[in-house]
Backbone atoms as SQL, in Angstrom:
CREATE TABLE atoms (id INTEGER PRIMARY KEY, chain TEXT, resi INTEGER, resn TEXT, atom TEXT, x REAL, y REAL, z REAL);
INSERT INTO atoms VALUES
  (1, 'A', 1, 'UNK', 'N', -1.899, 21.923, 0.802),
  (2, 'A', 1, 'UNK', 'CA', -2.166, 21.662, 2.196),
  (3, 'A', 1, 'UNK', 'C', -0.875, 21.224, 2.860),
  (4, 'A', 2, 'UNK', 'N', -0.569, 21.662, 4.453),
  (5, 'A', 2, 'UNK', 'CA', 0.583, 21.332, 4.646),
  (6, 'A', 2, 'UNK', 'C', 0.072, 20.469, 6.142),
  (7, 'A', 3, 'UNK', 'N', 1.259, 19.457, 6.805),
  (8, 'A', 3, 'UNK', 'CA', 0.919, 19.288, 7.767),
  (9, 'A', 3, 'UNK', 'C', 2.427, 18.836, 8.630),
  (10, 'A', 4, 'UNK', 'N', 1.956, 19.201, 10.083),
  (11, 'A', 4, 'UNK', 'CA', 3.587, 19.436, 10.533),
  (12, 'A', 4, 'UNK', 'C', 3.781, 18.250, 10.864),
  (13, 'A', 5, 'UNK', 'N', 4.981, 17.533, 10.797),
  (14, 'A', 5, 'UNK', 'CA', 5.535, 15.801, 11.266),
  (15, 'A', 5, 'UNK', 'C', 5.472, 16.011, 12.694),
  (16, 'A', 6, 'UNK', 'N', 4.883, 16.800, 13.810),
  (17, 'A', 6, 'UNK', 'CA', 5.536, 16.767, 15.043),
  (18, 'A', 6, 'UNK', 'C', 4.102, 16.231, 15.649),
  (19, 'A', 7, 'UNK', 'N', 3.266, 16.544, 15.114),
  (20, 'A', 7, 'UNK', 'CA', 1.003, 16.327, 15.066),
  (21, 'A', 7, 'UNK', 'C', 1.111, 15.071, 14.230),
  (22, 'A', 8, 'UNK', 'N', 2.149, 14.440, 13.072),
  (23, 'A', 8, 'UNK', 'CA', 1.705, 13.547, 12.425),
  (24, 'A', 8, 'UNK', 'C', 2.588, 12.069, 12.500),
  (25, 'A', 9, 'UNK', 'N', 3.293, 12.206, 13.462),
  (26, 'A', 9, 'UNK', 'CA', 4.287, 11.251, 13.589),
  (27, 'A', 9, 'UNK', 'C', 4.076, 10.081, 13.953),
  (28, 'A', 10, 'UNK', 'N', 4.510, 9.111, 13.568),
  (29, 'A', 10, 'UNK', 'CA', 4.209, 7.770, 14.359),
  (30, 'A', 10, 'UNK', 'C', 5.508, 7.170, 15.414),
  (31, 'A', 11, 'UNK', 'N', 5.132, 6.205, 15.760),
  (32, 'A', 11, 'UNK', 'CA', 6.663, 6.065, 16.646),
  (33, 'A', 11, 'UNK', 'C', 7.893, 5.686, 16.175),
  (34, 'A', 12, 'UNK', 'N', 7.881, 5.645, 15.046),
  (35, 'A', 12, 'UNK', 'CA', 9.323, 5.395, 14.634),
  (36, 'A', 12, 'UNK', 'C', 9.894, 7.379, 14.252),
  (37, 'A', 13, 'UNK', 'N', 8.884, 8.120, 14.511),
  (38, 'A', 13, 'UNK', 'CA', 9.105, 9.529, 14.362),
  (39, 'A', 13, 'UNK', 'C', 9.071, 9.813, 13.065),
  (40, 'A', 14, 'UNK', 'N', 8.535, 9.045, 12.077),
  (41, 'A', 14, 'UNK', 'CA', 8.623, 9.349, 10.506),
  (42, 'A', 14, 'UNK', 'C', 6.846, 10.148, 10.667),
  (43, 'A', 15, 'UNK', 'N', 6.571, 10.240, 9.277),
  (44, 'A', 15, 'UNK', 'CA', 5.305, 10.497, 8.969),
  (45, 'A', 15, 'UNK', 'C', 4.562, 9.377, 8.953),
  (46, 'A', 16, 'UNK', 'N', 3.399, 9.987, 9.821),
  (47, 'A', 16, 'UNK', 'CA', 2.265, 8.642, 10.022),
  (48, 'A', 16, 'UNK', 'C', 1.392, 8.484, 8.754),
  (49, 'A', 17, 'UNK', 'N', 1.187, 7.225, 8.752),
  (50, 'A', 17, 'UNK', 'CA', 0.397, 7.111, 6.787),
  (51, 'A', 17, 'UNK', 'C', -0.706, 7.171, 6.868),
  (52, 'A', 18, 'UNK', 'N', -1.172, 7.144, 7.643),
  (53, 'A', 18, 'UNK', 'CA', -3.126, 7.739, 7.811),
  (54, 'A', 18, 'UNK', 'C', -3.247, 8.993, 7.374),
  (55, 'A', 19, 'UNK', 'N', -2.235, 9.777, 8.349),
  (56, 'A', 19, 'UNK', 'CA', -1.935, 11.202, 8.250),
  (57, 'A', 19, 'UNK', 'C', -1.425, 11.670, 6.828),
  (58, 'A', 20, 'UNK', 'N', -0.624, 10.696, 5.864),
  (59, 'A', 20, 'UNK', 'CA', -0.471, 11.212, 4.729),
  (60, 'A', 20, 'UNK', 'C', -1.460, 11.521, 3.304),
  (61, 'A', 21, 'UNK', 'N', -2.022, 9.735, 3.602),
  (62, 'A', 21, 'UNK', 'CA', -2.999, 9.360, 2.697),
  (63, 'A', 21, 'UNK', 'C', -4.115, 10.322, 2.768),
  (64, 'A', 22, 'UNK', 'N', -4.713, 10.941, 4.336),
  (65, 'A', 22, 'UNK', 'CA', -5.823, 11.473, 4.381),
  (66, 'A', 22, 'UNK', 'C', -5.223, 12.896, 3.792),
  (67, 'A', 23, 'UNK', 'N', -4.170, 13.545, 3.672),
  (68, 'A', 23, 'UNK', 'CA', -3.674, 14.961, 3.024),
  (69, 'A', 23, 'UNK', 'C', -3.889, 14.770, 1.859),
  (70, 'A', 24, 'UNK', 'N', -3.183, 13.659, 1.213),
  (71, 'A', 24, 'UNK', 'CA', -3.610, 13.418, -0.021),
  (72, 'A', 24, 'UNK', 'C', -4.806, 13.250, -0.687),
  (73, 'A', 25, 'UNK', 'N', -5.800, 12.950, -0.220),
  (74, 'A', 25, 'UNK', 'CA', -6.799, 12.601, -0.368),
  (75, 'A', 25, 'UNK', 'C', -7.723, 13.912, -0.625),
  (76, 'A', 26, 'UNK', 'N', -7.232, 14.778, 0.716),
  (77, 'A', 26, 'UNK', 'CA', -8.211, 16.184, 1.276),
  (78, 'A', 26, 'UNK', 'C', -7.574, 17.431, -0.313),
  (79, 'A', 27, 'UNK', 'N', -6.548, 16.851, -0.658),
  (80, 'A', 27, 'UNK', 'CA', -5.892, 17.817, -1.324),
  (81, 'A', 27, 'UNK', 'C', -6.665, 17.743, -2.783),
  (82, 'A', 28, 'UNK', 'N', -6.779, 16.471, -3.005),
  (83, 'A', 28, 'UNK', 'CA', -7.652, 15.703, -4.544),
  (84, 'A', 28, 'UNK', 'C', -8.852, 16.041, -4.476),
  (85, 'A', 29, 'UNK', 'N', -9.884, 15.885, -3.457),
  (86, 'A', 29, 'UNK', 'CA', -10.835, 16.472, -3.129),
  (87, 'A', 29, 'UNK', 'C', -10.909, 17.573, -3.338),
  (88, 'A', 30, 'UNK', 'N', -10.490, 18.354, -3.116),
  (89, 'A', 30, 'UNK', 'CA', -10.678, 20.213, -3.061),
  (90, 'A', 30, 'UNK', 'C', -10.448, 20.577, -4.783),
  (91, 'A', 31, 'UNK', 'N', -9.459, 19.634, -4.988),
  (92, 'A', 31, 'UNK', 'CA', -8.999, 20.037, -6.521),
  (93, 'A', 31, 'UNK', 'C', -10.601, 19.548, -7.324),
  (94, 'A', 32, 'UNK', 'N', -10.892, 18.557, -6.622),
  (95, 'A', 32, 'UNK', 'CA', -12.244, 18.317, -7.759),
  (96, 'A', 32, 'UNK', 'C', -13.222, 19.208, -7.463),
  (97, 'A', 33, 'UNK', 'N', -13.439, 19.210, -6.326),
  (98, 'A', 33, 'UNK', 'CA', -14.586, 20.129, -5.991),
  (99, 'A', 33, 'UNK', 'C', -14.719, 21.446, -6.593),
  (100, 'A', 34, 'UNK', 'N', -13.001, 22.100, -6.204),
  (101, 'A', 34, 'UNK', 'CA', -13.624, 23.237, -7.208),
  (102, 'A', 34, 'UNK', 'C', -13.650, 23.344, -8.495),
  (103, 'A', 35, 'UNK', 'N', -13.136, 22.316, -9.425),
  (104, 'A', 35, 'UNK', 'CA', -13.710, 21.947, -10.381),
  (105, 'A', 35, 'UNK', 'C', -14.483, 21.836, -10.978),
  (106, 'A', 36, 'UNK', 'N', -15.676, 21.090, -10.034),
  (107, 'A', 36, 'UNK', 'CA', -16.899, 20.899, -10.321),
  (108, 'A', 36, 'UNK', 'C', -17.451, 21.807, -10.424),
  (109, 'A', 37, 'UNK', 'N', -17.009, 22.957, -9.408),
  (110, 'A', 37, 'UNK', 'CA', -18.052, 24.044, -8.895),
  (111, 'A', 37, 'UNK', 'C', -18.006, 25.122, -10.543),
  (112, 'A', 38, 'UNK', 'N', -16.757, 25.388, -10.925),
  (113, 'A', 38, 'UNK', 'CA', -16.197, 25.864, -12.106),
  (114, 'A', 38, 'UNK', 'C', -17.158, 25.257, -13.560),
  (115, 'A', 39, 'UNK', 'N', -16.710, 24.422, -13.283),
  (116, 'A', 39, 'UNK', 'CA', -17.913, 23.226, -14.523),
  (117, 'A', 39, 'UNK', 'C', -19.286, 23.605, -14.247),
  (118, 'A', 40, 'UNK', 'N', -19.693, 23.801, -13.136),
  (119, 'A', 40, 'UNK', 'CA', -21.011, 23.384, -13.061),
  (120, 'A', 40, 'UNK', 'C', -21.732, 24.967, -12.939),
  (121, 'A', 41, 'UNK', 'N', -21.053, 25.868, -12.368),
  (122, 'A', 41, 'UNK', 'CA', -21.415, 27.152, -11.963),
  (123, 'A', 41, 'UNK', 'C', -21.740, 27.340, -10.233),
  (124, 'A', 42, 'UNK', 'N', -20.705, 28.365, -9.944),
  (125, 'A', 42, 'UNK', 'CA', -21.737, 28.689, -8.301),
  (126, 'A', 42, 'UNK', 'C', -22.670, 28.889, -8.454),
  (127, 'A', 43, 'UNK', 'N', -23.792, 28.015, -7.004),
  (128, 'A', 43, 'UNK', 'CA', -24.696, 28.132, -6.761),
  (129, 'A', 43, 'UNK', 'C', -25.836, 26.844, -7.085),
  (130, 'A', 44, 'UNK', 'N', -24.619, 25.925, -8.504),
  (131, 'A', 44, 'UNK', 'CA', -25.521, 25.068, -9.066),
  (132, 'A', 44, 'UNK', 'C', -25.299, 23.603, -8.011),
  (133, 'A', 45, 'UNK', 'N', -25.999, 22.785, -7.635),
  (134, 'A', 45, 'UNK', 'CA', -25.903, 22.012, -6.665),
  (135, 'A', 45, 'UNK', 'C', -24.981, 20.881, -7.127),
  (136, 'A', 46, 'UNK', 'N', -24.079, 20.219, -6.799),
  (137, 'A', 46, 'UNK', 'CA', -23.390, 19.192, -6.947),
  (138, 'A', 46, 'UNK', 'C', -22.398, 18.381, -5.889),
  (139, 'A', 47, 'UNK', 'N', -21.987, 17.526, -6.385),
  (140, 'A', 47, 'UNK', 'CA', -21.469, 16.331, -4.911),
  (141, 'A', 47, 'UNK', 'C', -19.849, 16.089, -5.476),
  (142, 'A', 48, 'UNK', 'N', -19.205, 15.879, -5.039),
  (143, 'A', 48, 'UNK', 'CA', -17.953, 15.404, -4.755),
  (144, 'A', 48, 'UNK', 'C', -17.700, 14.201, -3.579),
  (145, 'A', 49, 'UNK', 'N', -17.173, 13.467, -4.299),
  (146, 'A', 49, 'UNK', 'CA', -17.315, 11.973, -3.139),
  (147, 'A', 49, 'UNK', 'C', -16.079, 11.256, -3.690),
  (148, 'A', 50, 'UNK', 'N', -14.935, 11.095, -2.301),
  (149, 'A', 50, 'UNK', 'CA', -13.729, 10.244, -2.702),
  (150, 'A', 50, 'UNK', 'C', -14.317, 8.824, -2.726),
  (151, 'A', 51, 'UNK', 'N', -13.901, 8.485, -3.571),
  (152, 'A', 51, 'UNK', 'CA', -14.464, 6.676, -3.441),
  (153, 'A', 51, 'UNK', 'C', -13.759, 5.738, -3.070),
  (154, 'A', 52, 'UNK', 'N', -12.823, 5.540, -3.776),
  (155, 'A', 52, 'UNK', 'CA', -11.428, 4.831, -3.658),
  (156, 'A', 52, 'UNK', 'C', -9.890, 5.723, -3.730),
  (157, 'A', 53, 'UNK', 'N', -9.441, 4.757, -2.608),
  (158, 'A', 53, 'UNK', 'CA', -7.334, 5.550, -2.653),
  (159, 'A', 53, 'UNK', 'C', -6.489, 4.508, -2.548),
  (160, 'A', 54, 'UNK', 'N', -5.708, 4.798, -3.231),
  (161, 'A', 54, 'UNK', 'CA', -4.650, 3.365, -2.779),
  (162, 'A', 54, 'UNK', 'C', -3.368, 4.570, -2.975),
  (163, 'A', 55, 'UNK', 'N', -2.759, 4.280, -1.881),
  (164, 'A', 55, 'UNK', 'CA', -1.357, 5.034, -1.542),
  (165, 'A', 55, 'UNK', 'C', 0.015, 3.564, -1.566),
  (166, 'A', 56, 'UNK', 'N', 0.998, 3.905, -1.978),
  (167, 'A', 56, 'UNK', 'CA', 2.220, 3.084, -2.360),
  (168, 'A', 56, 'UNK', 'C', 3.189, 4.567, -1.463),
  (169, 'A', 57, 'UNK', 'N', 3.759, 4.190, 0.068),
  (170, 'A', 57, 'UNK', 'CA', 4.413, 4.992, 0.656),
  (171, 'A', 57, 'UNK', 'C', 6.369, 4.312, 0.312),
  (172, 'A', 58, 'UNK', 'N', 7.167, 5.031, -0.662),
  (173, 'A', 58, 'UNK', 'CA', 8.425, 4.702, -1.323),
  (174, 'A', 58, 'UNK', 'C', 9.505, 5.075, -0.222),
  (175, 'A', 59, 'UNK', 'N', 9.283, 5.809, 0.979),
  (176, 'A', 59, 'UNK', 'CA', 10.778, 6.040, 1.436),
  (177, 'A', 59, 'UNK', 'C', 9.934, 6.555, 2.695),
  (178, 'A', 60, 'UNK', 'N', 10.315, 6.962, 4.023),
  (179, 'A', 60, 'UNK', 'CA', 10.013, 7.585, 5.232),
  (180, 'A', 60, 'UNK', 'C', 9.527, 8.990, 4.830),
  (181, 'A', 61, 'UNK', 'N', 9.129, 9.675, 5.379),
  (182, 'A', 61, 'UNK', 'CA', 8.850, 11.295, 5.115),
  (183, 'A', 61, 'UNK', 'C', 9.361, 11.880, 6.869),
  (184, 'A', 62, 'UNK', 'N', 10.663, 12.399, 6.871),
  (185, 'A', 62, 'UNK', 'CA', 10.970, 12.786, 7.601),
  (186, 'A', 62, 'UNK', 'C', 11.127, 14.069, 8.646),
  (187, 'A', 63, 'UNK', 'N', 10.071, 15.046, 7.349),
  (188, 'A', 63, 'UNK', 'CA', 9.909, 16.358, 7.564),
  (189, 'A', 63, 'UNK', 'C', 8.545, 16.840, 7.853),
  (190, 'A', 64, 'UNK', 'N', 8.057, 18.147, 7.965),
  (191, 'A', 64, 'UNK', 'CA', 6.469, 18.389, 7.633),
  (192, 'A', 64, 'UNK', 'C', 6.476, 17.760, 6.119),
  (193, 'A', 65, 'UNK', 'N', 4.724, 17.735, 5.522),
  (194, 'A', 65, 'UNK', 'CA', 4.787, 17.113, 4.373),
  (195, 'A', 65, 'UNK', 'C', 3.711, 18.287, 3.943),
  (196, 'A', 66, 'UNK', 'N', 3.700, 18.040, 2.257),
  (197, 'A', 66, 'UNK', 'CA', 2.577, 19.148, 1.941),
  (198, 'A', 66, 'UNK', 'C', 1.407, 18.201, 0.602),
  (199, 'A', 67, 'UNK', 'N', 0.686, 18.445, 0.314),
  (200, 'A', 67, 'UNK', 'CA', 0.277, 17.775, -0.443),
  (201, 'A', 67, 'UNK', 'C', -0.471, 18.735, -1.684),
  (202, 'A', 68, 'UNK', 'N', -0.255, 18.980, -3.029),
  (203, 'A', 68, 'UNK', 'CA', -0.349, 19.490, -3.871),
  (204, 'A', 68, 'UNK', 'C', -1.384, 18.930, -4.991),
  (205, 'A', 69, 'UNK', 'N', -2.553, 19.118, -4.960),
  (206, 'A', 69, 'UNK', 'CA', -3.297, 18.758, -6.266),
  (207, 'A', 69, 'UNK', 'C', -3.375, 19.377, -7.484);
């Protein structure tokens, strides 16, 4: 998933951390889900639910950002 710094910026013009955490998050999600779906079979009913996140942001993100699960 990618998202552009110009939609995600905060005012210091870095990357906004709502905006990161929630990429991260959307990116982990999808990775489980289709997981599940794989595990479980299309068609068979099942849930995916983020529960908990804790993000540790190490340096500014000064560019678009992408998030990889």
């Amino acid at each position: 998933l990618t998202a552009p710094l110009a939609r995600n910026s905060n005012d210091k013009g870095t990357g906004f951390a709502g905006s990161l955490s929630s990429l991260a998050m959307l990116a982990c999600w999808a990775s489980a889900a289709r997981a599940a779906e794989r595990l479980c079979g299309a068609g068979v009913a099942h849930t995916v639910v983020a529960r908990d996140a804790a993000v540790r942001f190490r340096r500014p993100v000064r560019g678009d950002f992408v998030a990889v699960a």
